[in-house]
C-alpha positions in Angstrom: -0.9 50.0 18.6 -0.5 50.0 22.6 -0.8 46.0 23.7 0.0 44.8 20.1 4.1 42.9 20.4 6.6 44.0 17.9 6.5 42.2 14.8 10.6 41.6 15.0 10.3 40.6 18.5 8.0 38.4 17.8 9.6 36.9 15.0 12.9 36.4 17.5 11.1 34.8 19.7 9.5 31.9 17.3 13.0 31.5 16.1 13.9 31.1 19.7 11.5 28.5 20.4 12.0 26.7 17.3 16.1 26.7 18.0 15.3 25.1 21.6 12.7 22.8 20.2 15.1 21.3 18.0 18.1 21.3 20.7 15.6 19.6 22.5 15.0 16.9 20.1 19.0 16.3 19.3 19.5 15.8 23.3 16.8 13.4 23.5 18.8 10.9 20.5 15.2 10.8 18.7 15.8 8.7 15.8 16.5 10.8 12.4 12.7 10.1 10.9 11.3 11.6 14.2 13.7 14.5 14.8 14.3 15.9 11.2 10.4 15.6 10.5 9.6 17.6 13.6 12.6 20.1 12.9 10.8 20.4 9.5 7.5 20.8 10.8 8.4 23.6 13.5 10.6 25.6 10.6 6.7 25.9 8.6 4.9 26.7 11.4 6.5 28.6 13.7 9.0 30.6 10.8 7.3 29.9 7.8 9.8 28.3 5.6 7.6 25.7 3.7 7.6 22.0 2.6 10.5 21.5 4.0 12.4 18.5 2.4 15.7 16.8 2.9 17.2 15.1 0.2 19.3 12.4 0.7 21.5 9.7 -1.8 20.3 6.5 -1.8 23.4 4.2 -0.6 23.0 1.5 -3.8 22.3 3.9 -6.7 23.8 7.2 -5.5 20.3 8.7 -7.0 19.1 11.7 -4.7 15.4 11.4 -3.1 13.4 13.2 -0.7 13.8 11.1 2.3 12.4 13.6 4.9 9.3 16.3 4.3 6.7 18.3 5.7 4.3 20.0 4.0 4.7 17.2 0.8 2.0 14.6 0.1 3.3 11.0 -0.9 3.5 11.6 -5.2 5.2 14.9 -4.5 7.8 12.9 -2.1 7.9 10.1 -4.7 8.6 12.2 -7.6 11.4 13.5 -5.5 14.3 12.3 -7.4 17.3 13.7 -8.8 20.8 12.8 -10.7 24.5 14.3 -9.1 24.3 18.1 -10.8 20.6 17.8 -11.5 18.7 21.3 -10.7 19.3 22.9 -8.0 19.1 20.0 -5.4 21.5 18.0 -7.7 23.7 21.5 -7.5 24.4 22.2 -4.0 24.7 18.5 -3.3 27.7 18.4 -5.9 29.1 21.9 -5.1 28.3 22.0 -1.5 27.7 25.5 -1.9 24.2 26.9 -0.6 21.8 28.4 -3.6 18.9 31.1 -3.7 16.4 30.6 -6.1 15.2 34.8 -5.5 11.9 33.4 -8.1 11.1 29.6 -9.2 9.2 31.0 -12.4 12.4 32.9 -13.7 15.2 30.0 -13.0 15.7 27.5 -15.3 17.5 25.3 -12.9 14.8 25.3 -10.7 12.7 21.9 -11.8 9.6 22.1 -10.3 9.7 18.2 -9.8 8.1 17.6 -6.8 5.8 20.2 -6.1 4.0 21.2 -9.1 4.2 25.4 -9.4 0.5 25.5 -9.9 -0.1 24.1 -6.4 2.2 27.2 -5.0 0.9 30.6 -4.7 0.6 32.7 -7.5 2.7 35.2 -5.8 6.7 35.3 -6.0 8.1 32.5 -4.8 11.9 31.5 -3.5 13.0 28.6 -3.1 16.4 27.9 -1.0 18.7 24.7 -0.7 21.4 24.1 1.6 24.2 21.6 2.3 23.9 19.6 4.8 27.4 18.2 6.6 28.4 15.6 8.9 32.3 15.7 9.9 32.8 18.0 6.5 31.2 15.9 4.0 28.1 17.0 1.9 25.8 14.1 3.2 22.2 15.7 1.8 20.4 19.0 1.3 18.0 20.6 3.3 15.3 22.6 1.1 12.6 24.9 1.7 10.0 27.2 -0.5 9.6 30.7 1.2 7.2 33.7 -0.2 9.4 36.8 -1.3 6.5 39.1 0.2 7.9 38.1 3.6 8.8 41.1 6.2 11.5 38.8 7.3 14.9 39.7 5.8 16.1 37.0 3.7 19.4 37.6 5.5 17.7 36.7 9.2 16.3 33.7 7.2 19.5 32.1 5.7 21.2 32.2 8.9 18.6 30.7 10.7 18.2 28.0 8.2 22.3 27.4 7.9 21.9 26.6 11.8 19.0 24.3 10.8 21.2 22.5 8.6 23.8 21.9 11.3 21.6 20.6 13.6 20.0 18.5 11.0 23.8 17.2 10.6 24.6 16.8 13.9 21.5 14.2 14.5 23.0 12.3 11.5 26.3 12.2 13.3 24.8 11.1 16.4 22.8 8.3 14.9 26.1 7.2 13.2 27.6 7.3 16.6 24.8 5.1 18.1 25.0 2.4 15.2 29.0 2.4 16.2 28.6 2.0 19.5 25.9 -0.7 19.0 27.8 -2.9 16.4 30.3 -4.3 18.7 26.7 -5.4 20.9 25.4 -6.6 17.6 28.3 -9.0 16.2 29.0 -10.7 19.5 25.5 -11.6 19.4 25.3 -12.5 15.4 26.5 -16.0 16.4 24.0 -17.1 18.8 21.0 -15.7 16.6 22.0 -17.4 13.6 22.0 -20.8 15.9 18.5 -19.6 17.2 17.6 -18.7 13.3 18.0 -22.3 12.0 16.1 -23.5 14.5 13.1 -20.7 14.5 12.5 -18.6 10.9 12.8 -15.3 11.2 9.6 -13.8 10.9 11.0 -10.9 9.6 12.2 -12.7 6.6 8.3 -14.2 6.1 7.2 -10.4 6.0 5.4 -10.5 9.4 6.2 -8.7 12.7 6.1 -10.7 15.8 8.3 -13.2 18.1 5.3 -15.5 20.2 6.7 -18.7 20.2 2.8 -19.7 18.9 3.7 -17.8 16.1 7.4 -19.1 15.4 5.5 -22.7 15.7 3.2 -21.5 12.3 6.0 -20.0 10.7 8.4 -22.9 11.3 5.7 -25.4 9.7 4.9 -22.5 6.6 9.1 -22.9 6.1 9.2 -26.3 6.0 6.1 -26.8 3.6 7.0 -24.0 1.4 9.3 -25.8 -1.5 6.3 -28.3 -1.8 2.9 -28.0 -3.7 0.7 -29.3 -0.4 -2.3 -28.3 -0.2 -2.7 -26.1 3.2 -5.4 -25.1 5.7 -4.9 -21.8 7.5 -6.5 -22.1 11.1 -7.5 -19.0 12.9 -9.6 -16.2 14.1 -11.0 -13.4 11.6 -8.6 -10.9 12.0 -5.0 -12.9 12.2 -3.4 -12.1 9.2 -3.9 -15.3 7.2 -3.9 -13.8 4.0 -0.6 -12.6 4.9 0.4 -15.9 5.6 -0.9 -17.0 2.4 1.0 -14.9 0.7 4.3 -15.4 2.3 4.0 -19.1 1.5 3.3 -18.1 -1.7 6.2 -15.8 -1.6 8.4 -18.5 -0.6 7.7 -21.5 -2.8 8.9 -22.1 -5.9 5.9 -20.7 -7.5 6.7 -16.8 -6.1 7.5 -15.9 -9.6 3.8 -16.5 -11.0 -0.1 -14.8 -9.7 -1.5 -15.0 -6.3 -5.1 -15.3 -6.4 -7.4 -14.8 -3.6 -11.2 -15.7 -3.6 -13.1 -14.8 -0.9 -15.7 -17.4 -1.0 -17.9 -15.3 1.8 -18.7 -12.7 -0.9 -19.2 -13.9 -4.0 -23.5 -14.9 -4.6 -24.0 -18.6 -5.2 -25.2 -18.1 -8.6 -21.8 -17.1 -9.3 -19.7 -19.1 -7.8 -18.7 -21.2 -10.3 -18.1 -18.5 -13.1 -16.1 -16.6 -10.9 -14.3 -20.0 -10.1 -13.9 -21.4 -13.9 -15.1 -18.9 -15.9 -17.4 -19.0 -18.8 -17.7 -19.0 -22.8 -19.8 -16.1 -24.5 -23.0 -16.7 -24.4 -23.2 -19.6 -21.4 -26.0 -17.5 -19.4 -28.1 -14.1 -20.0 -25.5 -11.5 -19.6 -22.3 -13.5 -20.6 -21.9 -11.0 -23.6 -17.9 -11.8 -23.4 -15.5 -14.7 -22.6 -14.1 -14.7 -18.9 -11.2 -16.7 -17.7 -12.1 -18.0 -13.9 -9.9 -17.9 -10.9 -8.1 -20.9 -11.1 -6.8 -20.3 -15.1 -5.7 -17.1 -13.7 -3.8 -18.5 -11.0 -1.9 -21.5 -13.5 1.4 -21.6 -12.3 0.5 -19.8 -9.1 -1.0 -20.1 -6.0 -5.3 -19.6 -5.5 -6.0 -18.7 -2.4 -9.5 -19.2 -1.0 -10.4 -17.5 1.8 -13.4 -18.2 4.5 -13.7 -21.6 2.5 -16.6 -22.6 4.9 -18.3 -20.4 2.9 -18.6 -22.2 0.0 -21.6 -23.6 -1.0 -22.4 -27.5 -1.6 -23.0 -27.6 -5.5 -19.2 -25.6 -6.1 -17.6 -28.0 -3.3 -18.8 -31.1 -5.6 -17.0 -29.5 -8.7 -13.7 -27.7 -6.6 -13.2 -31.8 -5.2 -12.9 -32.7 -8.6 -10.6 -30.0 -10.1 -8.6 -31.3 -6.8 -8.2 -35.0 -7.7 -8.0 -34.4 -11.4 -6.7 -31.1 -12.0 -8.3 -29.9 -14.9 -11.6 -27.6 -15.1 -14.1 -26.8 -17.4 -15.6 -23.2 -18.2 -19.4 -22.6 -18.2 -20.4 -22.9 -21.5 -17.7 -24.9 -22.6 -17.3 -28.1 -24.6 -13.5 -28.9 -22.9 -11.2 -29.6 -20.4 -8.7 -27.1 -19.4 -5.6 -28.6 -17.4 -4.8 -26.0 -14.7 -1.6 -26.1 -12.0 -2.4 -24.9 -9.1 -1.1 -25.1 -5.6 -4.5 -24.4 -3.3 -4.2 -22.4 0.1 -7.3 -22.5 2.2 -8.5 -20.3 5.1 -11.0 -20.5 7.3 -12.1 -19.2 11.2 -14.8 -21.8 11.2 -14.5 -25.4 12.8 -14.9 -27.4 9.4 -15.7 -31.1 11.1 -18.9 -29.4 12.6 -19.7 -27.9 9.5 -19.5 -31.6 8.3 -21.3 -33.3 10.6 -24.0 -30.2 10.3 -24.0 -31.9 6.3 -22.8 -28.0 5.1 -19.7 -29.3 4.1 -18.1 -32.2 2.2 -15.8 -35.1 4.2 -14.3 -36.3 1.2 -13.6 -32.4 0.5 -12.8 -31.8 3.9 -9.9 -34.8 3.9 -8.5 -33.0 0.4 -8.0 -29.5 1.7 -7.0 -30.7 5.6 -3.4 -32.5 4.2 -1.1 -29.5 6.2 -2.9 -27.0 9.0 -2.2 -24.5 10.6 -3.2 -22.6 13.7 -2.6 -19.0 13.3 -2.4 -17.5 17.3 -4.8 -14.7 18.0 -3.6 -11.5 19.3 -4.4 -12.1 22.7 -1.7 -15.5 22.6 1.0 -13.2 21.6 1.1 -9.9 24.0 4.7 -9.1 23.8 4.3 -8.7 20.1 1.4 -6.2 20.8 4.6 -3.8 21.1 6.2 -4.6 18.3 3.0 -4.2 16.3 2.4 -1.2 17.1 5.6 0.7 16.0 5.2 -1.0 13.2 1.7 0.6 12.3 2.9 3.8 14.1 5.3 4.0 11.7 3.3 3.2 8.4 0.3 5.4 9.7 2.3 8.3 10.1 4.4 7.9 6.6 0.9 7.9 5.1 -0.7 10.8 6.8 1.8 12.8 7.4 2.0 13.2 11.5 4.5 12.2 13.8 2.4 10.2 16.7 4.1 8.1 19.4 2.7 6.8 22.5 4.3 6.8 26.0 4.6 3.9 27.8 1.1 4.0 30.0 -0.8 4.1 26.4 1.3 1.6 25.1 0.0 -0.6 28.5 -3.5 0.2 27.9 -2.7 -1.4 24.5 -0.7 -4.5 25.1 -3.6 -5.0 28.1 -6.5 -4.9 26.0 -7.9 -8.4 24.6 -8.2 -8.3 21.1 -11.3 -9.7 19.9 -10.6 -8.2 16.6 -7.5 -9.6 16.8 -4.8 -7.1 14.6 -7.2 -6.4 11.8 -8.5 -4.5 15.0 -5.1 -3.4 16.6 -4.5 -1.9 13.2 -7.3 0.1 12.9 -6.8 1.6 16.3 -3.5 2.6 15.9 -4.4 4.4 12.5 -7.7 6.4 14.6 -4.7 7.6 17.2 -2.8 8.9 14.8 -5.3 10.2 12.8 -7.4 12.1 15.8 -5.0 13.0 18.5 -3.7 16.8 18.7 -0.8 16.2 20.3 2.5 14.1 18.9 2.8 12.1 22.3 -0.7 9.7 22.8 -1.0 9.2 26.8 -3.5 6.6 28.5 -6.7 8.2 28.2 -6.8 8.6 24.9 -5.7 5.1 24.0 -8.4 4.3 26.6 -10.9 6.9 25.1 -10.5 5.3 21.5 -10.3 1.5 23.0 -14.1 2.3 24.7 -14.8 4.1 21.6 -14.0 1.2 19.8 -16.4 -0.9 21.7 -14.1 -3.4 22.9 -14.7 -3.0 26.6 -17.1 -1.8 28.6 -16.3 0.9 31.4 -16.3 0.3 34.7 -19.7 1.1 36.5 -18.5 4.3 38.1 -18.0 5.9 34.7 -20.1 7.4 32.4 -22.1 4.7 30.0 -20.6 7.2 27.1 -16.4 7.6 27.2 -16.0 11.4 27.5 -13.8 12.3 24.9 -10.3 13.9 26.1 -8.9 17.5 25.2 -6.1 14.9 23.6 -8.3 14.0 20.6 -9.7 15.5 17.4 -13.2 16.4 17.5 -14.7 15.7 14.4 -18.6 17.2 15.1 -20.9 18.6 12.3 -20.2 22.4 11.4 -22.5 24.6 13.2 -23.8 28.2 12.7 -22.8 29.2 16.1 -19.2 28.6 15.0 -19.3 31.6 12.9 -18.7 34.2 15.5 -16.0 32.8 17.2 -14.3 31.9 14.7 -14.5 34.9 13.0 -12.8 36.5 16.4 -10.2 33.9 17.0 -9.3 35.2 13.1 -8.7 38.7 14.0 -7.8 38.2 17.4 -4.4 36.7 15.8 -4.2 38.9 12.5 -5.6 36.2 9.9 -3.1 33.8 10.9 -5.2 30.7 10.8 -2.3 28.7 12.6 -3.1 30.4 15.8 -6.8 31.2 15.6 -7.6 26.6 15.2 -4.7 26.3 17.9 -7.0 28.7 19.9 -10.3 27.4 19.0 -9.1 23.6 19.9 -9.1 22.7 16.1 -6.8 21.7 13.5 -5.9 24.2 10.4 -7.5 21.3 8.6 -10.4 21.5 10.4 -10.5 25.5 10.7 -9.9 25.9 6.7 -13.3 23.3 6.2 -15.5 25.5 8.9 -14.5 28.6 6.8 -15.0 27.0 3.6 -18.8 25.8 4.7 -19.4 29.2 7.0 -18.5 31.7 4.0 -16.1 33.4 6.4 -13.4 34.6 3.8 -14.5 37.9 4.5 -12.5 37.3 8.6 -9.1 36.6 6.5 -8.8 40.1 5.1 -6.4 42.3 6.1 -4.1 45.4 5.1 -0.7 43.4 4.2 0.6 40.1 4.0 1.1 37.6 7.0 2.4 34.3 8.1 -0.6 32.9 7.5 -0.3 32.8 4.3 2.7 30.5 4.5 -0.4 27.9 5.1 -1.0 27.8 1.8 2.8 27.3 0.4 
């Protein structure tokens, strides 16, 4: 047809863009999670070459696993594991030699392991894995699923994937070359941080990410109370992680090797209280048709944690005081004394003395639980760890969904500016709505500002709009409406069924565009005379 661009020039011309992409992400020394995932990514969408995986051995066990993907949820990655020799994976990493699966359904080799068949097309598929090399040594396998009913020579496909592979290698070589060039940096300096470490515990080593000196100070009192059963009062804000803290302790003591139990004394009824605390025999009220064990025989040995103990009403503090000073308990219903070992951790965001001189909470209870506190620092005490925190969530956010979000360095501003009242409770659930609705990879300032307003944190200047208009940046996540139906339907032909293009066109994602379809009975819009890349979607 006169306007309509040749099918093989088109198809040189993604493989062009996705070569320089991928150039692009080599010079820019991405790290290999970023670069290999996006490599990955562009091979689906541009080319078509599905759930892309790269396989990797794991440097202890020498047991192959999926350590890149695209396309793969988390089980499929997880079950992603494979013995020297095992299936084809296990093949071509031996070998080194590159294999073609021409159809999974008719090769016994072919395992099916981590993407189950039925959630493939039921059309002919291939699946292909390569070697990958760095300096002429098999270091992993890149892998792909691809639908035989492609126009695009297999031929035009291998080569195209071997250059993949290659590039793939070369970012592995240049990471190794950056760890190289930064060891030297990193032993002259080993000295003086094991000197800063004896003074200061790591708070790496606690499990928590940060370097305020406000929270050094918390974790250099958790270290040295740790090894001993006081009783300790965690100080803080709602919001700054002291159930973590809690658990590191817990983690740390010689008790790590028995149950952490948390209560959360804010949401538990008072009529329950004290079963959920010390249980109760069959029979002890209406409904007790079975024995339960309480909290604190379920944490013998262990640590019980309880959480917003401000919270906890008069009658249970008169019975917790004397499970503190004589360290047995006794179950509702019950005719004896149950000796119990437990090490108590408290929480709390309120100030307890008022609460005590308000007569809502006990002195003599107060004085028991008060032996070791400490102040947890909000967010707002600690900006320089804003940074920190937030590749850290970046990086567990887009493990778990799946994207590949960073931030440039104005967003990442707007973010280490902002107060905190939520404290990183808050910080963590921004950084999860950015990844999940932005459209692009890199988040600038007015999104993080967009969400931050959003958010109702702040309130915008006077000159702006009551309401934060919502940038082109983010997801729009309105209702389906009927109106949709027409342009969609275009946007569909327009581009040949390929729903890739048509929700890039229409400002949504394919996620988006399948659910509109779905809801608007528009399956009819998909049809057309022969196979296209669209359907590689669905691989």
């Amino acid at each position: 047809m006169p306007g309509t661009p040749n099918t093989d020039e088109s198809l040189i011309a993604q493989e062009q863009l996705l070569l320089r992409e991928s150039v692009r992400l080599l010079g820019r020394g991405a790290s290999p999670d970023t670069a290999i995932r996006e490599m990955l990514h562009l091979l689906s969408e541009l080319v078509g070459l599905n759930r892309g995986r790269v396989v990797l051995p794991d440097a202890d066990t020498g047991e192959l696993r999926i350590r890149h993907a695209y396309g793969l949820t988390c089980h499929e990655v997880a079950r992603g594991r494979y013995r020297l020799g095992e299936g084809i994976t296990g093949q071509v990493m031996r070998t080194g030699e590159t294999l073609i699966v021409q159809d999974i359904d008719n090769e016994p080799g072919y395992l099916a392991r981590a993407v189950d068949r039925r959630s493939l097309p039921p059309e002919t598929v291939s699946y292909i894995a390569l070697p990958i090399r760095v300096e002429r040594r098999v270091t992993g396998v890149l892998g792909v699923h691809r639908l035989r009913s492609r126009k695009r020579s297999l031929g035009d496909d291998l080569q195209l994937l071997r250059t993949m592979a290659e590039l793939i290698g070369q970012v592995f070589r240049l990471h190794q070359l950056i760890e190289r060039r930064t060891a030297a940096l990193t032993a002259e300096n080993q000295q003086l941080r094991a000197a800063l470490q004896e003074q200061h515990p790591h708070a790496a080593a606690w499990g928590i990410v940060g370097e305020a000196p406000a929270l050094m100070a918390a974790l250099r009192q958790l270290d040295q109370v740790a090894p001993t059963d006081a009783t300790v009062m965690l100080l803080g804000e709602s919001g700054t992680g002291k159930e973590l803290f809690a658990r590191a302790l817990h983690l740390h003591s010689p008790r790590r090797d028995r149950p952490f139990v948390k209560v959360n004394c804010a949401a538990i009824p008072e009529s329950l209280f004290e079963a959920e605390l010390f249980g109760h025999e069959k029979g002890a009220f209406t409904g007790a048709s079975t024995q339960r064990i309480g909290r604190f025989e379920q944490a013998d040995g262990g640590t019980l944690f309880l959480d917003e103990i401000g919270d906890l009403p008069l009658p249970v503090q008169v019975k917790l005081l004397r499970v503190l000073q004589e360290r047995v308990i006794e179950r509702l219903g019950g005719r004896g004394e149950r000796p119990v070992d437990v090490r108590i951790v408290t929480a709390t965001h309120c100030d307890l003395m008022a609460l005590v001189q308000a007569g809502r909470f006990r002195l003599d209870l107060f004085y028991r639980l008060n032996v070791i506190p400490i102040r947890l620092p909000a967010l707002r005490e600690r900006p320089d760890d804003i940074k920190l925190l937030v590749q850290h969530f970046l990086s567990q956010l887009n493990q778990r969904h799946q994207r590949n979000v960073l931030l440039d360095p104005a967003a990442l501003a707007r973010l280490v500016a902002h107060p905190w009242p939520g404290n990183i409770r808050q910080l963590y659930n921004v950084v999860e709505r950015l990844v999940l609705l932005s459209h692009r990879d890199e988040v600038d300032e007015a999104t993080a500002h967009w969400v931050l307003q959003a958010e109702g944190g702040t309130t915008p200047p006077l000159h702006e709009a009551t309401t934060p208009t919502m940038p082109s940046s983010i997801r729009s996540y309105d209702h389906v409406q009927a109106h949709e139906r027409e342009a969609i339907t275009q946007a569909l032909r327009g581009h040949g069924g390929n729903k890739s293009r048509a929700a890039q066109a229409l400002g949504l994602t394919l996620r988006q565009l399948n659910y509109r379809i779905q809801v608007l009975g528009l399956r009819e819009a998909l049809a057309t005379p022969r196979k296209t890349r669209a359907d590689i979607n669905n691989v």
